[in-house]
Every structure is written in C-alpha cells, then in structure tokens.
C-alpha positions as CSV (number, residue, x, y, z in Angstrom):
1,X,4.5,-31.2,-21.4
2,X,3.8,-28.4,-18.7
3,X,7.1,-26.9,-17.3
4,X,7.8,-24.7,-14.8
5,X,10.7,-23.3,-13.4
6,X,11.6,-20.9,-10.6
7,X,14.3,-19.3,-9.7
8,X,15.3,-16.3,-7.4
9,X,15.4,-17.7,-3.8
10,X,18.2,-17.3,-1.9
11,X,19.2,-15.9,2.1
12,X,17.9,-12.9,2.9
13,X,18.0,-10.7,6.5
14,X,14.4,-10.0,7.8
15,X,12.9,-6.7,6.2
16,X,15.1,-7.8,3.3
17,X,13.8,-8.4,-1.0
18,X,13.8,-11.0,-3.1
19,X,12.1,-11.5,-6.6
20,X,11.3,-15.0,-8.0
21,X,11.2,-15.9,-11.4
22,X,9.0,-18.7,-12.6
23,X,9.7,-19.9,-16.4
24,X,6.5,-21.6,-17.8
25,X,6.4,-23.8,-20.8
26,X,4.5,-26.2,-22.8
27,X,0.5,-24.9,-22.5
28,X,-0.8,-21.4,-23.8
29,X,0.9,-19.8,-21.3
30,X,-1.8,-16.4,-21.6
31,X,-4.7,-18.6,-21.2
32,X,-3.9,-19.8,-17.8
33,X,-4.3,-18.7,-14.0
34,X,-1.1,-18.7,-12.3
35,X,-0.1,-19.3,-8.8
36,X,2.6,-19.2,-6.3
37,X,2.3,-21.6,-2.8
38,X,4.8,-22.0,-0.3
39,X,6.0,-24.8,1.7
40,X,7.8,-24.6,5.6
41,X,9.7,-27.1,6.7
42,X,6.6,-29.8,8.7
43,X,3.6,-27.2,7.4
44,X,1.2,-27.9,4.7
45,X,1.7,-25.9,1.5
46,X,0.0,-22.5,1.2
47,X,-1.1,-20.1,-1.1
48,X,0.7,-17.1,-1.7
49,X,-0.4,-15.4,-4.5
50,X,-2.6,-15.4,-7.8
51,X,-2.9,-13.8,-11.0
52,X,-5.5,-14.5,-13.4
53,X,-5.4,-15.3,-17.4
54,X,-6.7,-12.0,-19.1
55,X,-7.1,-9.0,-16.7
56,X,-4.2,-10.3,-14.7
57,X,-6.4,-9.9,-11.2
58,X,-4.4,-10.6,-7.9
59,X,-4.8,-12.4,-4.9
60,X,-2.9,-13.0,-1.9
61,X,-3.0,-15.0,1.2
62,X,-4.1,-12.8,4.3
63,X,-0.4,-13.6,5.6
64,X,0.7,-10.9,2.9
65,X,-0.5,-8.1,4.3
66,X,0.7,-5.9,0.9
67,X,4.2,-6.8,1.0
68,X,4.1,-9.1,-1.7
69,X,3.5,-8.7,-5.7
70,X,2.3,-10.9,-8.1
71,X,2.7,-10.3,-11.6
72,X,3.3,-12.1,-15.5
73,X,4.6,-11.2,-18.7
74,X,2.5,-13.0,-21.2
75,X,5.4,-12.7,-24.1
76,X,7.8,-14.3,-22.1
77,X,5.8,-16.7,-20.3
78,X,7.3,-15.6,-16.9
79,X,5.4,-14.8,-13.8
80,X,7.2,-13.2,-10.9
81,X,6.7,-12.7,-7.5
82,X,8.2,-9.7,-5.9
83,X,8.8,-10.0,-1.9
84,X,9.5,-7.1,0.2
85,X,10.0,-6.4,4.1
86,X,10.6,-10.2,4.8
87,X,9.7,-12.1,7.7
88,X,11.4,-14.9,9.2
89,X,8.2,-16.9,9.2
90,X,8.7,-16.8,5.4
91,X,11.4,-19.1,5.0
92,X,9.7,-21.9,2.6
93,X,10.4,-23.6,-0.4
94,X,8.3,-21.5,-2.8
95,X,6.6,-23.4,-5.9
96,X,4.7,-21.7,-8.9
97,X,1.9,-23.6,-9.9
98,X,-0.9,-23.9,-12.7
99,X,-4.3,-25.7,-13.7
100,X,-5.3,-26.6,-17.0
101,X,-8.6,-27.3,-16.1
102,X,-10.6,-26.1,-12.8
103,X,-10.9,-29.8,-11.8
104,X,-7.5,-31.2,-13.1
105,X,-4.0,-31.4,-11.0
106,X,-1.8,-28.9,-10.2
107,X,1.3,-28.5,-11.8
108,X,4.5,-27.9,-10.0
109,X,7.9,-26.6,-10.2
110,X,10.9,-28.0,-8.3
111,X,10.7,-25.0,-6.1
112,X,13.2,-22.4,-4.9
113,X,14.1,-22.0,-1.6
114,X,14.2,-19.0,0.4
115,X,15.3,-18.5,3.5
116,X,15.1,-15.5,5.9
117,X,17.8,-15.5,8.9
118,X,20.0,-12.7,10.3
C-alpha cells in the first residue's frame, strides 16, 4: 500500500533552514505528482509546494515568496522540500502527500513537525 514518510522537522530560529525528507513507497513512485501541505495549530491545511511526474514542474503557495524548494529523486523515491529564511508563521506540521488518480484521496504521511521560535 501507499507509504509515505517525512522526516526533517525540528526547531529552528526565524531566517533559519531546514530540509525535509519524504520517503515514498508502494505505487510507481515516477509516475506520480507529489505534494507538500502544511498544517498550524487551529488553521486548515495548506499547500505548500508541488512537483509534477515527468518534467518535475514546481508550484508553490503565494505564501512562499521563493524561499522554498521543491524537488524529487525518482531512483530513490524521495521528494524533499528545502526551507530557507524561516518565518515564525511557518511553524506547522508539514505532510507530503500524493494522488493516484485526479479524483481519488489524498494520501498522507504522519507529518513532521516544524517549529520556528527564537
């Protein structure tokens, strides 16, 4: 069945850098659209970032404003999302996320928590 697992978060000061992992198993991992959301404490989840099967074309939530870089590595079914100049408006749980099909549920990771705080 579809796995995925992030890893990465952690406490960071503001203007600090992270990079989360997300390990993906169980579907054709190249195939696939990929995603990362977020999640504050009493706000609905939001996107983040996306990277697209094939050309690998990036998205990202207005919110990112460049600081932010989505990217995959098809042989090692990892996709990675590289954080820079943090905000403390971007403490979140953050989730990868796929589709298998355009009108079929999302699945989820258990999340990774990040949290920026001087």
């Amino acid at each position: 069945q579809v796995q995925l697992v992030e890893s990465g978060g952690g406490l960071v000061q503001p203007g600090g850098s992270l990079r989360l992992s997300c390990a993906a198993s169980g579907f054709t991992f190249p195939t696939y659209h990929l995603y990362w959301y977020r999640q504050a404490p009493g706000k609905e989840r939001e996107l983040v970032a996306m990277i697209t099967s094939g050309p690998g074309t990036t998205n990202y939530g207005n919110f990112v404003k460049g600081r932010f870089t989505i990217s995959r590595d098809n042989n090692k079914k990892m996709v990675y999302l590289e954080m820079n100049n943090l905000k403390a408006e971007g403490t979140a749980k953050y989730y990868c996320s796929t589709r298998l099909r355009l009108d079929g549920p999302p699945y989820w990771g258990q999340g990774t928590q990040v949290t920026v705080s001087s």
